[in-house]
C-alpha positions as CSV (number, residue, x, y, z in Angstrom):
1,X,17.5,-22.7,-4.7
2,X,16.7,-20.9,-1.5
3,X,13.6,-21.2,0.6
4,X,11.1,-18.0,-0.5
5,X,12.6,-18.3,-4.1
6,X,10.3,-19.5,-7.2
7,X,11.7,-22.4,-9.4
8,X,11.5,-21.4,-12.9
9,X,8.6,-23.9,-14.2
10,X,6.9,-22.7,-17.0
11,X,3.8,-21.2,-15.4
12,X,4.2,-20.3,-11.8
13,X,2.4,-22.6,-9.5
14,X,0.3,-22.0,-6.4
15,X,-0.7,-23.9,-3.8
16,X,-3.6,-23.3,-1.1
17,X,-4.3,-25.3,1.7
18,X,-7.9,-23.7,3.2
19,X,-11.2,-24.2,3.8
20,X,-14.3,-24.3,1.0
21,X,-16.7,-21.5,1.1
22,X,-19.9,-22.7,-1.2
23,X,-20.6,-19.1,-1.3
24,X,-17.9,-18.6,-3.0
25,X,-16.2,-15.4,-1.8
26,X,-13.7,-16.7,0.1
27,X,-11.2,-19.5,1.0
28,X,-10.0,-21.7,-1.7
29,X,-12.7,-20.5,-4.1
30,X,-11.0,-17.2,-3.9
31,X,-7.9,-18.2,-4.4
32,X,-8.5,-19.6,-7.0
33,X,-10.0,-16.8,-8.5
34,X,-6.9,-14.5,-7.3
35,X,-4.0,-16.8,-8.8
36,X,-6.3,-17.2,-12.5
37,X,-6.3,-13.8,-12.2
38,X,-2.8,-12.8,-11.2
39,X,-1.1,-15.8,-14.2
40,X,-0.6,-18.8,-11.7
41,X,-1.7,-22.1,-11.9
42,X,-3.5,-22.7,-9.0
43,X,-3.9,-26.0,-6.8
44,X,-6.3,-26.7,-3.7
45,X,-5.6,-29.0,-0.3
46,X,-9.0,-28.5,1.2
47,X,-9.3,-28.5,5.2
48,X,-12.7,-28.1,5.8
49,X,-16.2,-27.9,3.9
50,X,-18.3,-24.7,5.2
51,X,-22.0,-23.8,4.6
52,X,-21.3,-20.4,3.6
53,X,-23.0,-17.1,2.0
54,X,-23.1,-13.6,2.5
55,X,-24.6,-13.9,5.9
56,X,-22.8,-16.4,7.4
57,X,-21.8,-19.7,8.2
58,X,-24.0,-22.2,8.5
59,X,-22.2,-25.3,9.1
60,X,-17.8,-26.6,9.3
61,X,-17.3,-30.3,8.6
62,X,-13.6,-31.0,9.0
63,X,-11.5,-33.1,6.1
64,X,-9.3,-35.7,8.1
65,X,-5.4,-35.2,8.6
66,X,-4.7,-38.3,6.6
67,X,-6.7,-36.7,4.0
68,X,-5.3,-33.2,4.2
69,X,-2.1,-35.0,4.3
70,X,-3.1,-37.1,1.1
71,X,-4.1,-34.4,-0.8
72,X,-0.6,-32.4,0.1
73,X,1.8,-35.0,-1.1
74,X,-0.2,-36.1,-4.2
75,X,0.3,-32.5,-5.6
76,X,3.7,-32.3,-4.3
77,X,5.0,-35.5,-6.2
78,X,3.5,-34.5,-9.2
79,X,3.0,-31.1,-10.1
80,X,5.1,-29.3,-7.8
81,X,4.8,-25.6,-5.7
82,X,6.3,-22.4,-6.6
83,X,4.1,-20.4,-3.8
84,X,2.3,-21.7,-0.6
85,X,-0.7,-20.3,0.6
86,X,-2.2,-21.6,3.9
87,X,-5.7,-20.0,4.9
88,X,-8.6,-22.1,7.3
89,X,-7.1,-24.7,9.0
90,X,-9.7,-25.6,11.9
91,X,-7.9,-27.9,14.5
92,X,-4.7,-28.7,15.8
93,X,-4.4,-32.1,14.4
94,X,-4.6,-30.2,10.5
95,X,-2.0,-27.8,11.6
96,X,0.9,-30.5,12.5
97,X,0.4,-32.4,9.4
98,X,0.4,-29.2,7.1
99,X,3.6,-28.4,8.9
100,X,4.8,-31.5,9.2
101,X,4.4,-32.4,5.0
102,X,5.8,-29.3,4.5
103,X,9.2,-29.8,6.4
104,X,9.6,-33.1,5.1
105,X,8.5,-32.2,1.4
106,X,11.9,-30.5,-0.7
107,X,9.5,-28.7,-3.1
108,X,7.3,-27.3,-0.5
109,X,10.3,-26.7,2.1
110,X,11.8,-24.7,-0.5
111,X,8.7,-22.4,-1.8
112,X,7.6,-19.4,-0.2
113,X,4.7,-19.6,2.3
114,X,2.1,-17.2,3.0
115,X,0.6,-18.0,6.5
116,X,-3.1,-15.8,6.6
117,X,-4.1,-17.1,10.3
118,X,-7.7,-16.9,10.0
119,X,-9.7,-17.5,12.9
120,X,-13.1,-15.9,13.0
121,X,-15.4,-15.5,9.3
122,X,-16.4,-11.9,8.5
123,X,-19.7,-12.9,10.1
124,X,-17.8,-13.5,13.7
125,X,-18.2,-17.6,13.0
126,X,-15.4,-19.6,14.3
127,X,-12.8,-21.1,12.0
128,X,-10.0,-22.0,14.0
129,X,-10.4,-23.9,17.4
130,X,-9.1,-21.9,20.4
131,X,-6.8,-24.7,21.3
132,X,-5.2,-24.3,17.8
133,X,-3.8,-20.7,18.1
134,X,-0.8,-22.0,19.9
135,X,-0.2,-24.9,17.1
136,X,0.0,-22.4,14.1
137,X,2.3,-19.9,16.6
138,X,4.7,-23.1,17.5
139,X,4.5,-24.7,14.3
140,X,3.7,-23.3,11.0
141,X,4.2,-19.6,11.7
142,X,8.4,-20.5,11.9
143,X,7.7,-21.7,8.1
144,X,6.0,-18.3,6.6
145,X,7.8,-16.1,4.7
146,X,5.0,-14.0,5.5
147,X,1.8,-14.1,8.2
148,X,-0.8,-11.9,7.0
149,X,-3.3,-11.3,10.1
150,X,-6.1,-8.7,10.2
151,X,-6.5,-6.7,13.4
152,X,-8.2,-9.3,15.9
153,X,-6.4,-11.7,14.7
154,X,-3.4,-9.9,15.7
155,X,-5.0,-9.6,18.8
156,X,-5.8,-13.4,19.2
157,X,-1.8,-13.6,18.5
158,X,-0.7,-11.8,21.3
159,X,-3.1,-13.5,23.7
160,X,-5.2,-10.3,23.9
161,X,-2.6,-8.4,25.7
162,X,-2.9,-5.6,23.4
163,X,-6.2,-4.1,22.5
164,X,-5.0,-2.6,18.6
165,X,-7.6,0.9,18.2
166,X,-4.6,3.2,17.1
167,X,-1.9,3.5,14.4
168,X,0.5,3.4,17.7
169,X,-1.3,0.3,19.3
170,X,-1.3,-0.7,15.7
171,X,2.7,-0.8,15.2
172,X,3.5,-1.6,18.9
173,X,1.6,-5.0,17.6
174,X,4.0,-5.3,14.5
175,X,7.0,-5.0,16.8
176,X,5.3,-7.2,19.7
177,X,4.5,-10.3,16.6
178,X,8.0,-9.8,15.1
179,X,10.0,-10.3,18.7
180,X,7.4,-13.4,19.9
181,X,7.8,-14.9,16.4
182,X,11.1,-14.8,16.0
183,X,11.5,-17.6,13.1
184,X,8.8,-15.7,10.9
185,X,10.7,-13.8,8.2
186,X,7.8,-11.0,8.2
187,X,4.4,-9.6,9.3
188,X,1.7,-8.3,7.6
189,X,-0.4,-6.3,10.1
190,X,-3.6,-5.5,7.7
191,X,-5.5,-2.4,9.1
192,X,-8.8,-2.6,7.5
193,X,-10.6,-2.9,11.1
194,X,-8.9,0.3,12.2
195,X,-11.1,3.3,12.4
196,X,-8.7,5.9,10.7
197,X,-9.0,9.5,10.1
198,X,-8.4,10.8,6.6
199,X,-10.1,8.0,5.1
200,X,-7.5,6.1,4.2
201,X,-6.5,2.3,5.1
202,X,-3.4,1.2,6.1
203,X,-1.2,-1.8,6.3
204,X,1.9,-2.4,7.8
205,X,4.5,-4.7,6.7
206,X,7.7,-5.3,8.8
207,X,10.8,-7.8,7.2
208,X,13.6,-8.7,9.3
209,X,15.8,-9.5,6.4
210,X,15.9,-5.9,5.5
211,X,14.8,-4.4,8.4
212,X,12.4,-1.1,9.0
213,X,9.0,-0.9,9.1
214,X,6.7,0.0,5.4
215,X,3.4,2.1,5.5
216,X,1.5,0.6,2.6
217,X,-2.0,3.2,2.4
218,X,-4.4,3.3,-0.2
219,X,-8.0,5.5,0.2
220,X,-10.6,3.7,2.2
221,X,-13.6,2.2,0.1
222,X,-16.9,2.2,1.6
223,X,-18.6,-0.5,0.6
224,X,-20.5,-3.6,2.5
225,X,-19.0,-6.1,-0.3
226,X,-15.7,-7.0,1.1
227,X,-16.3,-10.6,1.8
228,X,-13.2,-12.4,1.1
229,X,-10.7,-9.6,1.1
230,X,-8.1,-11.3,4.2
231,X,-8.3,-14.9,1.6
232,X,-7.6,-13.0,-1.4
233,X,-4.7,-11.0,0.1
234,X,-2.9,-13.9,1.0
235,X,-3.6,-15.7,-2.1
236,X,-2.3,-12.8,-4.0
237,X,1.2,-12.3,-2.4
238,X,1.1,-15.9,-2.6
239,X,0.5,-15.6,-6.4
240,X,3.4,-12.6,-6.5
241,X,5.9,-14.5,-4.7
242,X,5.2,-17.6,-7.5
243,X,6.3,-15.3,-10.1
244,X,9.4,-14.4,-9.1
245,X,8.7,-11.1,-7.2
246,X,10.7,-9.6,-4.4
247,X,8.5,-10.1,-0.8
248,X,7.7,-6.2,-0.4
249,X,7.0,-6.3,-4.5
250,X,4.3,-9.0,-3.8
251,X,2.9,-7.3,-1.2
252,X,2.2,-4.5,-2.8
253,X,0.7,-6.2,-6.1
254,X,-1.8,-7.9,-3.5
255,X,-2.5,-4.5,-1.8
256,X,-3.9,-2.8,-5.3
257,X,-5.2,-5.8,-6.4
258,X,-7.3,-6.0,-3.6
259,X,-7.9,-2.5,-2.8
260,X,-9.5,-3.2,-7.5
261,X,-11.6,-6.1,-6.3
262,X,-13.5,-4.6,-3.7
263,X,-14.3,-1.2,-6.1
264,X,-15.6,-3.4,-8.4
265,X,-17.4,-5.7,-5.5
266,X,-19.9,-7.9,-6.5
267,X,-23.5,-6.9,-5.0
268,X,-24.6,-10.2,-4.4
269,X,-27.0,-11.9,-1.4
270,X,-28.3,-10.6,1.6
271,X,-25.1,-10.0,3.4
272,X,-21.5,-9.4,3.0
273,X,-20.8,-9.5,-0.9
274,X,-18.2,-11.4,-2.6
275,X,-15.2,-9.2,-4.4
276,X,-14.7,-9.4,-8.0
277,X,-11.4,-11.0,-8.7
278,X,-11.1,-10.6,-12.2
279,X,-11.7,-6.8,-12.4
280,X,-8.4,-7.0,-14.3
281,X,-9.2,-8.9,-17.3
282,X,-12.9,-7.4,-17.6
283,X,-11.8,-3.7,-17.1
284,X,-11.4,-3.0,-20.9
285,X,-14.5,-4.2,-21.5
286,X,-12.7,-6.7,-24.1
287,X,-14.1,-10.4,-22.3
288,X,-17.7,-9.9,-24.7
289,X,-16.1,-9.1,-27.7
290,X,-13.5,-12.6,-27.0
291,X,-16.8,-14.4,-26.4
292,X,-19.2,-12.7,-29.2
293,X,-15.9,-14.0,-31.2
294,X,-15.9,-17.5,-30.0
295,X,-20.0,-18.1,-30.7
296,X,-19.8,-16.4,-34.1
297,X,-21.6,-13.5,-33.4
């Protein structure tokens, strides 16, 4: 087996190493939604413990290295890892032994990673230390299969050299991440910041094992509930890529599924609203008459 290609256990398993949100909507509670969802046993290395709603984040508190590292090898040795997912990882010091456990791990050296660099919440709070940004370039970003960052993040990337406001600025960035990571197998550029015309969002994906540049646009939905959406994009390629998909097949899976969760957004708190991730299963209306089933009714 090949790095970026599933083993064939009997349920695909997913792996994400991120930060708790007590809201909720996003981090490792959303992935976990997103790969129960998507048919993948999902497992958790947790980074950091937030205070989180829909308005913010109160408060970070850090889980140690030797505890992120802990958590990484006792799931390795056991379970196993079809799919990667890496989301908040806060400081340098949880960066190097993510990458380090990683390289020196033959089931996780061999699975597919998705690398989502978050840096700032929805709400503009902090979640990666500014000294950091050069860790996750220099060390885990060689190891993705795929990096998945949102516009500012793109932005942060580049050391701010490029201000992205236009679908120009917006692939001159693709091309720009591609050449200064040359080790990363492909980009996600996710354009939901971008003030488009035509209402429409789009995405662009670049792969240098094939080459070319892919438009990925779906109709832009307007709605204040999108809290979660970079996590659960990640998670769901993530969740594709465990199953056996093609990298481009994944990413589109994660693009509709996501583009589903926030039309069915959850209006919830003051803020920001969670998505709903299991707009799939609930769509046919079928989850009460399982349940009215299961009481007796």
């Amino acid at each position: 087996m090949v790095r970026g290609e599933a083993s064939s256990s009997s349920m695909p398993r997913a792996l994400s190493i991120a930060g708790s949100d007590s809201g909720g909507g996003a981090g490792i509670q959303a992935d976990l939604k997103t790969f129960e969802a998507l048919g993948v046993y999902g497992m958790t290395v947790i980074t950091a413990i937030t205070a989180q709603n829909t308005v913010g984040v109160q408060a970070v508190e850090g889980v140690s290295p030797a505890l992120v590292r802990a958590q990484l090898q006792s799931v390795l040795s056991d379970i196993g890892v079809d799919a990667i997912k890496t989301g908040m990882l806060l400081d340098c010091g949880t960066i190097n032994v993510v990458a380090d456990t990683i390289e020196s791990s033959e089931p996780a050296a061999m699975a597919p990673l998705v690398v989502d660099p978050v840096m700032v919440a929805k709400s503009g709070d902090r979640l990666l230390a500014a000294d950091a940004v050069a860790a996750l370039k220099t060390r885990l970003a060689p190891l993705a299969t795929v990096l998945t960052p949102n516009i500012p993040e793109a932005e942060q990337l580049l050391g701010r050299r490029l201000k992205i406001d236009s679908m120009d600025s917006m692939r001159r960035a693709l091309v720009e991440l591609m050449e200064e990571l040359p080790e990363t197998r492909a980009v996600l550029l996710k354009g939901g910041h971008l003030d488009s015309t035509g209402n429409v969002c789009v995405d662009l994906f670049s792969d240098r094992v094939h080459g070319g540049l892919t438009e990925l646009t779906l109709s832009r939905l307007s709605s204040r509930n999108s809290h979660g959406t970079g996590c659960t994009t990640a998670s769901a390629i993530a969740a594709g890529l465990a199953k056996g998909y093609p990298l481009l097949k994944a990413v589109y899976l994660s693009k509709r599924y996501v583009h589903g969760c926030i039309e069915h957004a959850l209006p919830l708190g003051a803020g920001c609203g969670p998505l709903f991730h299991a707009h799939l299963q609930a769509a046919d209306g079928a989850l009460d008459a399982k349940l009215k089933e299961l009481i007796g009714d």
